[in-house]
N, C-alpha and C positions, 0 to 999 in steps of 0.2 A: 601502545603503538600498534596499528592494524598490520596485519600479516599479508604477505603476498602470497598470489595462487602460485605453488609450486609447477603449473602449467606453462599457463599464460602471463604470469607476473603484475598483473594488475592485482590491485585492491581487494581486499576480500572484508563487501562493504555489510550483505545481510548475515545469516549464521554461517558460521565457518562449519565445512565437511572435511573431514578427516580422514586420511587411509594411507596404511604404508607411515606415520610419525609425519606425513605432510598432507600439508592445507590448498583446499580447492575452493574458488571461490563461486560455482555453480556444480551441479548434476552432471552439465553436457563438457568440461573440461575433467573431470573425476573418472567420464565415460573415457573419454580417451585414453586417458592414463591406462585405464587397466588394459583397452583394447591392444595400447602398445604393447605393454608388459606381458598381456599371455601370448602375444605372435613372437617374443624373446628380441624387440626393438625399441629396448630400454636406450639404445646408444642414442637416440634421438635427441635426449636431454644432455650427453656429454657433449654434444657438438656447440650448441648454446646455451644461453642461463636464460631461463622459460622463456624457451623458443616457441612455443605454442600458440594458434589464434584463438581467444573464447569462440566457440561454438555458440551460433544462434540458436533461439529457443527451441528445442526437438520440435522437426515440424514432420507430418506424416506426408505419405507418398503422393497423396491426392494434391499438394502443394506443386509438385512437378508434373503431374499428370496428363498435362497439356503436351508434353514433349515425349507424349507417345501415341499422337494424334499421327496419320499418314503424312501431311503435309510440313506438319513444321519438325517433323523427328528426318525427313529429307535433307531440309536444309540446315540444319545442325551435324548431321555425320557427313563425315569425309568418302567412310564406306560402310557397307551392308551384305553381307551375302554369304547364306549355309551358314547359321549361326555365328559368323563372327564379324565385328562390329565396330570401324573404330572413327573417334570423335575426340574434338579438340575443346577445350572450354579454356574460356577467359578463369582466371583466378586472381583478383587485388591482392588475397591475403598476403601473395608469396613475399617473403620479406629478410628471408634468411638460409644457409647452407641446408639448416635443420629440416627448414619445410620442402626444399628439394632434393632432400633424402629422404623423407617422408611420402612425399610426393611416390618418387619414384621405389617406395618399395609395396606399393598398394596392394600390389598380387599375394601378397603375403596374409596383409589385413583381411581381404574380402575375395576370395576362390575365384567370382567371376572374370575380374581380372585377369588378363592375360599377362598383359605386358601397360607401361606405361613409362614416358620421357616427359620432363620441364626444359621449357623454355625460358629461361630466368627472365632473360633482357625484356624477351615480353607478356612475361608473367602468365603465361599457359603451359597448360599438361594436354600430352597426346595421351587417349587411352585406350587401349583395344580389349575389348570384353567379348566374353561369350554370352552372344542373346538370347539363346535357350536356358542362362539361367537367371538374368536380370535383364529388367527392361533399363531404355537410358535417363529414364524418371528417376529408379532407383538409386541409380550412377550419380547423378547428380544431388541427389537426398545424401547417397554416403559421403559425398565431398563436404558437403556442408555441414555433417554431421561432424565430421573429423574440425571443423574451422574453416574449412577451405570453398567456402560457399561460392558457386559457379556464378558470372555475371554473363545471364543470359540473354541476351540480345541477338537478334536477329543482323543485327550488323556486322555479328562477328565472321556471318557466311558468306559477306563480301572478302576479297583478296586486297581489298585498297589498304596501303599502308596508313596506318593513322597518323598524322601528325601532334607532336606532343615536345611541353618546353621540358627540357632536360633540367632534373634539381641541380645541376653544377652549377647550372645557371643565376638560379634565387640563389645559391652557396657563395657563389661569385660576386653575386648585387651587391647581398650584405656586406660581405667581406671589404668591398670598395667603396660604398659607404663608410664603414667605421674606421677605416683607414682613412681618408680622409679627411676625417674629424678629428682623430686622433694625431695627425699629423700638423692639424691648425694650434691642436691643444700642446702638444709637443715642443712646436717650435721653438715659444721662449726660453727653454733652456739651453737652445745654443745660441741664442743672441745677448739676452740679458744679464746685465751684471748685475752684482751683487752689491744692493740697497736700492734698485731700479725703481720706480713704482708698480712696476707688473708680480714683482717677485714675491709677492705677499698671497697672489690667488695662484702660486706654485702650486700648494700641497692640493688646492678645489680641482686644479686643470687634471691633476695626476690620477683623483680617486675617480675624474670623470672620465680620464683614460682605460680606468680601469674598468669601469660599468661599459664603456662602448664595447671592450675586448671582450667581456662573456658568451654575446651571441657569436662572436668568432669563431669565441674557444668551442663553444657547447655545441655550434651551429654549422657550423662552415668546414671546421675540421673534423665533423662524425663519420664523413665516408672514411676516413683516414685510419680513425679508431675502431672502427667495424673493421674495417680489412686487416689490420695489423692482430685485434682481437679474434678474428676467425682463423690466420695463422697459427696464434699461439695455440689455439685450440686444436689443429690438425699437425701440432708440433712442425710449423714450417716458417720460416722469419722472412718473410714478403718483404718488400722494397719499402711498403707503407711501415713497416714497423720502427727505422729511424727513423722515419721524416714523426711520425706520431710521438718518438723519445724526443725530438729536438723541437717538436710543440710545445709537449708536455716540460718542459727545460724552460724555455723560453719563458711560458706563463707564469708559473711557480716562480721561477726568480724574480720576474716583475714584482709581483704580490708581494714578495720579502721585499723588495727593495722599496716599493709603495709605503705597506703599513709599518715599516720598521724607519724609515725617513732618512734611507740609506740614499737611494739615487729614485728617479725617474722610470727606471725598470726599462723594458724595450716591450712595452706594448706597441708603438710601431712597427717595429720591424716583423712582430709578431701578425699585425694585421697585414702588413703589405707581403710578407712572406706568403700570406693563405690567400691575396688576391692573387698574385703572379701564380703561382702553383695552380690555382682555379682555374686562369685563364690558360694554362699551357695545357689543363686537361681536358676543360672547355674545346678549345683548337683542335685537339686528340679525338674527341669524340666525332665534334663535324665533320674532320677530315676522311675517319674511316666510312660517315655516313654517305659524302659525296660522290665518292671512289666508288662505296656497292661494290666490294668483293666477295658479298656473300651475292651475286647475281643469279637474274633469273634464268630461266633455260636456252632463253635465245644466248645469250652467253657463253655455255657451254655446249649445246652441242644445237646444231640448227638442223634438226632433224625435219626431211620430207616425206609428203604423206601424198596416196597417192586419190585424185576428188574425182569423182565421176559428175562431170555435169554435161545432161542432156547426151546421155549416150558419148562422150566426149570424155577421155582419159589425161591427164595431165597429172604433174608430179608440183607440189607447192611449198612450202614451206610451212610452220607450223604458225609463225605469226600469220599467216595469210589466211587461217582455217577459221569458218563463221561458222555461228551456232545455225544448223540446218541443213551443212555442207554436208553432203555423200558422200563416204571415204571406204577405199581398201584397204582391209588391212588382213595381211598375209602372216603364215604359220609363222610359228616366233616372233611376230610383230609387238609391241607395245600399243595399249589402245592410249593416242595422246589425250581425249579427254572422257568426260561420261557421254555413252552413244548409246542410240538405243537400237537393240537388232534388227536389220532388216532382212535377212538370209534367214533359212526356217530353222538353223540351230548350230551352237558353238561349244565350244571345251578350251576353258577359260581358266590359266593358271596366274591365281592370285597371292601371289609369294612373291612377288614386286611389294606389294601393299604389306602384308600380314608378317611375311617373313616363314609361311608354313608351304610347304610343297603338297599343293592338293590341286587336281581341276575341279572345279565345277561346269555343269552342264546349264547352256542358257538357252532358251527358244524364246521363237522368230515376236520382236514387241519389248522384250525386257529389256533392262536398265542394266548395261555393262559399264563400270565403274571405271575411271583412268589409272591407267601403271598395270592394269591387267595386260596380261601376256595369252598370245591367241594359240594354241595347239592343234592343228589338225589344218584343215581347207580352209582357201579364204573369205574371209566374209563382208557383206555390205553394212556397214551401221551410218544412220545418223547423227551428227551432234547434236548434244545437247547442253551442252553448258562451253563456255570461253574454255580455252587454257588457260589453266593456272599457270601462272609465270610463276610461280616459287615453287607447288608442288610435285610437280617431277624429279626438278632437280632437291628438293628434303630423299625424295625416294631414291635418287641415286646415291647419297650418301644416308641413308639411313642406316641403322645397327645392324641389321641383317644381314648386311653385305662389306661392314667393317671389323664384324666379332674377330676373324680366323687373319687379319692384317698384323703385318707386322709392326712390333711399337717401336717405331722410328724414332732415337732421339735428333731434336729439330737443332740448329746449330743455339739457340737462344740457352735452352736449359740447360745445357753445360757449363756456362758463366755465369750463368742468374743465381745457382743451387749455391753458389760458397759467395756472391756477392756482396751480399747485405752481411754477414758474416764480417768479413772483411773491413768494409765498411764503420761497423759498430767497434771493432778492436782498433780502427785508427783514429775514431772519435775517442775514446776511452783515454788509447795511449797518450793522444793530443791533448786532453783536458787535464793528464796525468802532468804532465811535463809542463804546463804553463799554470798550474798551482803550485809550481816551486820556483818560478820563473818568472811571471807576473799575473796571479790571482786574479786581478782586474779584465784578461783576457779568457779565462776559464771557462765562460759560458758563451763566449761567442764565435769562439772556436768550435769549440764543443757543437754549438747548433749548425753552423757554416756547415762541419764535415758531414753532418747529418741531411742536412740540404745540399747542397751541392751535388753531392757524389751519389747520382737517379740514374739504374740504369735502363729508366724510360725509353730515351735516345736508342739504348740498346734491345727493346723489342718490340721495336716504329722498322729497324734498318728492314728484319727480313718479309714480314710482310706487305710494307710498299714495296717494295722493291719486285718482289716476287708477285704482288698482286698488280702491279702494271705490265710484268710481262707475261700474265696469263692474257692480259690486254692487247699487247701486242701479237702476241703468238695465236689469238684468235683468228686476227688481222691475216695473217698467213695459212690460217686454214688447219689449224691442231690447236683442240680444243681440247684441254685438261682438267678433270673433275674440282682439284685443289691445288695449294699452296705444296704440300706435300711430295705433291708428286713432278715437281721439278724440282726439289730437293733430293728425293730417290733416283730421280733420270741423272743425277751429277754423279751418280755414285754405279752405273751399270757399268758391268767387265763382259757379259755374254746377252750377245744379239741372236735371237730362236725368227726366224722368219719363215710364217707360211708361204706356200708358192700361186697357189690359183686364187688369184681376185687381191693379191695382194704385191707379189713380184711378177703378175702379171695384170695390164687391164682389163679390167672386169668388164667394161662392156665396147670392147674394140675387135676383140675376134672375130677372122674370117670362117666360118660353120659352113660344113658340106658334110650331105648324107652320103654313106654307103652302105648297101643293101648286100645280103647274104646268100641271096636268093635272086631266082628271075622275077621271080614274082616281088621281090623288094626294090626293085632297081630304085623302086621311084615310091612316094609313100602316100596312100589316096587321102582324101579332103580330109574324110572322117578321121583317118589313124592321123594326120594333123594338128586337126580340132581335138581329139581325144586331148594329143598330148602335150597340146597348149593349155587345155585347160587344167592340164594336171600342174605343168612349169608353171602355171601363172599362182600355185596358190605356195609357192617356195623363195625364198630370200638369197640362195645360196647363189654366187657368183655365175657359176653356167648355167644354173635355173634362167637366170634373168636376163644371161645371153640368149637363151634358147628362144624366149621365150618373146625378144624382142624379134628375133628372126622370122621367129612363122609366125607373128602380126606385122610384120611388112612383107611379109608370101600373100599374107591376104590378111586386107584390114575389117575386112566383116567375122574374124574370129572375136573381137571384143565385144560385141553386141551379143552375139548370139551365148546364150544359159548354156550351161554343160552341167549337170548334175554332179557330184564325185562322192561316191559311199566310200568307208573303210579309210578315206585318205589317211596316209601315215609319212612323217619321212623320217627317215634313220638316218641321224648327223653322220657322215664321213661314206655316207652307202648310198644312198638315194630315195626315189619316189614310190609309193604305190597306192595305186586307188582302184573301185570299180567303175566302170563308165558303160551305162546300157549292158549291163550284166557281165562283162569282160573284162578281166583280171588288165591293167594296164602297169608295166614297170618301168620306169625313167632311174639309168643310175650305172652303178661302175660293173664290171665285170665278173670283179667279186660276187656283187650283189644280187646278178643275172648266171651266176656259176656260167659263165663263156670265156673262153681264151682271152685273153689280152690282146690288145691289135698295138702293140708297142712302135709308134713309128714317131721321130726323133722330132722335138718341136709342135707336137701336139698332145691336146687332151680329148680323151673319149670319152662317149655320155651312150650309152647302149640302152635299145628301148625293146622292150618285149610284150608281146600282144595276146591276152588269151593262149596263154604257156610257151610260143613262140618265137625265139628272141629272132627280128626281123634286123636289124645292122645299128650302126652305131652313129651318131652326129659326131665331126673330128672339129677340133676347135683347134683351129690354129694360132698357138700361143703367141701373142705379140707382148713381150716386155716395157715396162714404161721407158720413157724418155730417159737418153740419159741413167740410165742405172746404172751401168759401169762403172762411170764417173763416180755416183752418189754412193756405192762400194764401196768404192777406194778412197774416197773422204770418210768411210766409216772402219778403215784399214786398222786404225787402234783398238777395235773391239773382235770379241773373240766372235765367229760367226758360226751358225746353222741352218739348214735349212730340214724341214720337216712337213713331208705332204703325202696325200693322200693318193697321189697320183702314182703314174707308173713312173720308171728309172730313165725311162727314155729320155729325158732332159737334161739327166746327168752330165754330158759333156759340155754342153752349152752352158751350165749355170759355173762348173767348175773355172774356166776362163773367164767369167765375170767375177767370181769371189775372189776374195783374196788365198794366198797359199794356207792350208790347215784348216780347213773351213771342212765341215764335216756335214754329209748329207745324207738325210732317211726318205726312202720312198714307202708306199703302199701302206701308210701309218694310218690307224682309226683317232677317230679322238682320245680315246683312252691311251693309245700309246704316246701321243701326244704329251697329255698330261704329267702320263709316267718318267718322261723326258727332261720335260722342264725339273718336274720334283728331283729328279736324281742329279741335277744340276746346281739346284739349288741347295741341297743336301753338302755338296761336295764344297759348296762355298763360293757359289758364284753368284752376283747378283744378275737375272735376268730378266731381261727386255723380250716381251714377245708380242710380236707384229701377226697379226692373222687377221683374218675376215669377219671375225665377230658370232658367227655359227658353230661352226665343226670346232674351231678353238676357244669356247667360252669356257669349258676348263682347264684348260693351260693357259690363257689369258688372266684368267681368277689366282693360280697357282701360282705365277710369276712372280716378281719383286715390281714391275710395273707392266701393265698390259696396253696395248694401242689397237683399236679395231681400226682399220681399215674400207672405207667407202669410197662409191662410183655414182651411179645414177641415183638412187635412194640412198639417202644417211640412215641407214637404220643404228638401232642402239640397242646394247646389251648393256644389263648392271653390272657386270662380270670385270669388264674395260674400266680404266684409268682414264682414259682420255680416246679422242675419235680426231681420225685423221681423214682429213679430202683426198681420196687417190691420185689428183692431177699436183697434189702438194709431197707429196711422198716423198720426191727427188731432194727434197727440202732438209731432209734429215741431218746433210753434216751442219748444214747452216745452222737448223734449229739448235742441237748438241753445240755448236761452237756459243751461239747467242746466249744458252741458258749456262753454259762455264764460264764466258763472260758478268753474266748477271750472279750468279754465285761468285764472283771475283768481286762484285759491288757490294755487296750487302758483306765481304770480310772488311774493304774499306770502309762502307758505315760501320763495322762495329770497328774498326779500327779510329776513324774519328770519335766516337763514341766514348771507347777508354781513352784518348788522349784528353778528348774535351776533360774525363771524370780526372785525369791525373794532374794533369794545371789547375784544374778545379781545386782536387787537394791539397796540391803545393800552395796556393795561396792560400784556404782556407786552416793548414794547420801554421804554418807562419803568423797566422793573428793578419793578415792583409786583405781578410773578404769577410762582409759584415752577412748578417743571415739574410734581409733582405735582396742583398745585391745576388747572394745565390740565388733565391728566389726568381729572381729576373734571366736569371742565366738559364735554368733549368728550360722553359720552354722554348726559351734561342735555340736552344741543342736540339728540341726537336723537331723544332722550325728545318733545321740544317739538315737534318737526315731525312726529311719527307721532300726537299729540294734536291738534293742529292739523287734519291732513289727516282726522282721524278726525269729531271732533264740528263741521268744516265744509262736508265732505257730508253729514253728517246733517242739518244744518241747510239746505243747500243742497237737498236731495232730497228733506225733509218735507212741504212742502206738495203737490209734486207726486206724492208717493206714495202720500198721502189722496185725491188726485182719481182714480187709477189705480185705489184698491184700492171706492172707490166706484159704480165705473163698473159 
């Protein structure tokens, strides 16, 4: 008998290689072994039984060497830049748990490596390497060395989704096929009596019921047996592990009842059990494809960009941006795709992409990559490639910005975890009791409780449900990263809200200069110009008032170049740059060491000139619509307010809040931060509402974060979700509609267990045969994706009419 490769599990056809008391049946599967075993990633092999792919024949590096040519090593990486590197490759092999553990622990295997993630469903690894020490020739030689040979195509550096028929499918054909036949074979044994003429080709119809059912057994039910197999393996008893005992039940007693010429066996039921199961997973699959709840960016957050064409400024949207459009993009900005510089140089923090806190410096012609973050003055680039509709939003939820989150348990995993459990003890019991009761029902019982009782149904309720009203709540203009985080918004007891750009609107204020001097009364073109051109390269809420204001003082400041050396801005302090040799400072009081000019209902923006502080812009605070109102529908939550401004607003905000509402003035972002953490310390789940800038880490630190936008959607990774400032008032609505829709998905899983519990009731009574469960199982989830569908609609109607009238 030929030996299997303790690897790969195939054949081991020419001389067998030995090492360790086990058999390999090549060089390049032998290599691996050991490669695992000195990096101490032996567990590779506990997770499957030769999990491995044979390794094609060692090929050297000259084999890939083409993809370290300039042109085609471009369109294969994602990014490039200061030695680090990251790229996506197709991989066929991927085919089990094993190889995406393997997968993902490559940093281990091979130093360049940085970091790397699998994409199971479509069978790619992201991998970021360091280029100073392998090229991605190399990269690609080690994948395939390891088994995992990369399918290089140039097609893959298209974003188009590929279309492909799903195996449930062919799982499915078969399965409805052999059911059928075996249903024609079947028949006569519930019509025919006994000395019929048919009764004679009884025992031929039976063993040919039996050959139809093999590809059932062996074919149609493997995803079932894979999944139940990969549980036992991580000691975890998944849903699939009865339905695979009440397979595995099913067949087995047919076989005895076949060749021992006891009965007929229940090869039908057994086939039509694996059709209906097919087709309700079948339905499952296309449903979640339709829906696209893993959507693209326009989806979550509709971020604008601001395009310069032909000396002419306008604010766009990002589906709207062509490759060749001229875009501004401002300090803290995210660049939305690759552009190439047109300003003579930038400082470029690529920690969106990489997940490392570094700038890099680019000059005027280079290739700045998307999801890079701008730091300093603003700059002009052109595009150069579409937006990717998925790759922004992979980068907002990417690893680097989920490590330090909290591990939320989701309402699903606290029923699922002792389900099947359950489950298996009332098949057991059931089978117990009707072998003393009547034997003849034993196994149909038995399979019934094992089928029936899926709690499929049970984790369909919260993500539809939840994933139409990220649908809806779009609609309305609060746009939330995930599923998640309206399942944490159900659960907030402490609301932290900033005050400028956020409890006030950001671009409504009425701005008047006051000068300190005679000579400031009035402020000349150039000190103007100077300090528009400084306001204009900043995001922050008064920047962008300021800075709308002296470009309608005079609209020849957008045209005309303003140089800015040293630009810096200091989150929570302000501006500073030089302009024609003169120290220029746009920012708070602190910042400019001057008195406070505290006068009740405004904010101050003080500007100093070549060491000079000349007076201050007052920005007369105007609160949104309605906030009172939107308070006091927010009255069950405990409240704060924490800003950077001065106290003078104190009494105004206090008569809008509710009683007990606690308020901090002249806070930096740090203390900000320190805030919310000692809050959340103390056991409060918080919500914090700010601008997106000066709060990106008390937004980050929260239990869920909401940035706040006006004129520009800018976006921070830091944020949960992005809210439109003229929607803001919306807040009790949104909090009542999302404790509504969490009141839906307890009824779905309330339908859910009743469906499993009637299910029960008749299936251990002996009253529900396994196919008829079989039928039932995808009813139930037929019911729960109806459910969740027309009760957000009905949940989100009226408030979708007030949104779209506004």
């Amino acid at each position: 008998m030929s030996k299997k490769c303790y690897h790969c599990g195939l054949k081991v056809q020419a001389e067998e290689i030995r090492l360790e008391d086990k058999s390999f049946c090549c060089n390049g599967c032998k290599t691996v072994f050991e490669i695992l075993h000195s990096q101490n990633l032996g567990d590779y092999y506990s997770l499957n039984k030769n999990p491995g792919v044979r390794p094609e024949s060692q090929q050297n590096s000259a084999s890939y060497a083409f993809l370290d040519s300039e042109k085609i090593f471009s369109e294969f990486v994602d990014f490039s830049s200061d030695g680090t590197t990251v790229v996506s490759f197709s991989v066929p092999a991927v085919h089990c748990t094993s190889c995406v553990w393997l997968l993902e622990s490559l940093e281990k295997i091979y130093p360049p490596i940085v970091h790397s993630s699998v994409d199971f469903n479509q069978k790619t690894v992201r991998i970021t390497y360091d280029s100073s020490k392998a090229s991605l020739s190399e990269i690609a030689k080690f994948l395939a060395d390891l088994g995992y040979k990369p399918n290089l195509s140039l097609d893959q550096s298209d974003a188009k989704e590929k279309k492909s028929i799903s195996p449930t499918l062919y799982q499915m054909v078969v399965a409805g096929f052999c059911f059928g036949n075996v249903m024609l074979l079947t028949f006569p044994e519930y019509i025919t009596s006994e000395g019929s003429s048919i009764e004679q080709y009884k025992d031929t119809f039976r063993y040919l019921s039996f050959l139809l059912s093999l590809p059932v057994f062996f074919y149609s039910s493997k995803s079932y047996f894979q999944s139940a197999y990969v549980g036992f393996k991580h000691k975890h008893l998944n849903i699939d592990v009865p339905i695979s005992i009440g397979i595995v039940t099913l067949f087995v007693r047919s076989v005895y009842e076949v060749f021992s010429g006891v009965g007929a066996g229940y090869f039908d039921s057994l086939c039509g059990l694996l059709f209906f199961m097919l087709a309700g997973k079948l339905f499952q699959e296309s449903t979640y494809k339709s829906l696209r709840f893993d959507r693209d960016y326009k989806s979550f957050y509709p971020i604008a960009v601001e395009r310069i064409n032909k000396e002419k400024e306008e604010y766009i949207l990002l589906e709207e941006l062509k490759v060749g459009d001229v875009i501004r993009v401002r300090n803290q900005e995210i660049f939305p795709s690759d552009c190439i510089l047109l300003s003579e140089n930038a400082n470029i923090d690529n920690s969106f992409i990489t997940g490392e806190s570094k700038q890099v410096s680019r000059d005027k012609g280079e290739l700045i990559y998307a999801g890079g973050k701008l730091v300093g003055s603003a700059v002009l680039v052109q595009t150069q490639k579409a937006v990717n509709q998925g790759y922004l939003t992979s980068l907002w939820n990417h690893q680097t910005f989920s490590l330090a989150e909290d591990s939320f348990q989701t309402l699903i995993d606290s029923i699922s975890k002792r389900f099947t459990i359950v489950v298996l003890f009332v098949a057991f019991a059931a089978a117990f009791y009707w072998w003393f009761v009547d034997f003849s029902k034993v196994f149909q019982v038995f399979c019934s409780v094992l089928i029936v009782a899926c709690p499929c149904a049970l984790s369909l309720s919260t993500p539809f449900t939840l994933g139409h009203m990220l649908r809806y709540l779009g609609f309305s203009k609060w746009y939330f990263k995930d599923l998640r985080v309206l399942e944490k918004l159900n659960q907030i007891t402490h609301i932290v809200w900033d005050k400028t750009g956020t409890l006030t609107q950001g671009d409504k204020s009425q701005i008047k200069w006051t000068g300190f001097s005679r000579n400031a009364t009035e402020l000349s073109t150039n000190q103007k110009q100077w300090i528009f051109a400084l306001v204009r390269n900043s995001t922050h809420p008064l920047s962008s008032q300021l800075y709308g204001y002296l470009k309608n003082e005079n609209s020849d400041f957008s045209s005309q170049k303003i140089e800015i050396e040293n630009f810096q801005e200091i989150p929570g302090k302000g501006l500073v740059g030089q302009i024609q040799g003169q120290e220029i400072k746009v920012g708070s009081s602190d910042f400019l060491d001057v008195a406070a000019q505290n006068i009740v209902n405004v904010s101050s923006v003080y500007v100093q000139i070549d060491g000079v502080v000349l007076g201050y812009f007052s920005f007369q605070n105007m609160y949104r619509e309605n906030l009172t109102q939107t308070l006091k529908g927010l009255s069950n939550f405990k409240m704060s307010v924490i800003s950077g401004d001065n106290p003078s607003e104190k009494e105004n905000l206090e008569k809008m809040f509710p009683l007990g509402s606690e308020f901090y003035f002249n806070q930096s972002p740090k203390d900000k931060l320190d805030y919310v953490e000692n809050l959340q310390k103390s056991g409060e789940k918080v919500l914090m509402i700010g601008d997106g800038l000066n709060d990106s880490g008390a937004l980050k630190e929260s239990f869920v974060g909401l940035s706040v936008s006006d004129s520009s959607l800018g976006f921070t990774p830091s944020c949960d979700g992005i809210v439109k400032g003229e929607a803001l008032t919306l807040a009790p609505v949104i909090f009542n509609r999302i404790k509504k829709a969490m009141g839906l998905v307890k009824i779905a899983f309330g339908f859910s267990l009743f469906y499993n519990f009637i299910g029960l009731v008749f299936a251990v009574t002996g009253h529900l045969k396994p196919v008829v469960a079989a039928i039932l199982m995808p009813i139930s989830s037929i019911s729960i994706v109806l459910i969740a569908t027309f009760g957000t609609y009905f949940i989100n109607k009226r408030g979708g009419e007030k949104v779209q009238n506004q």
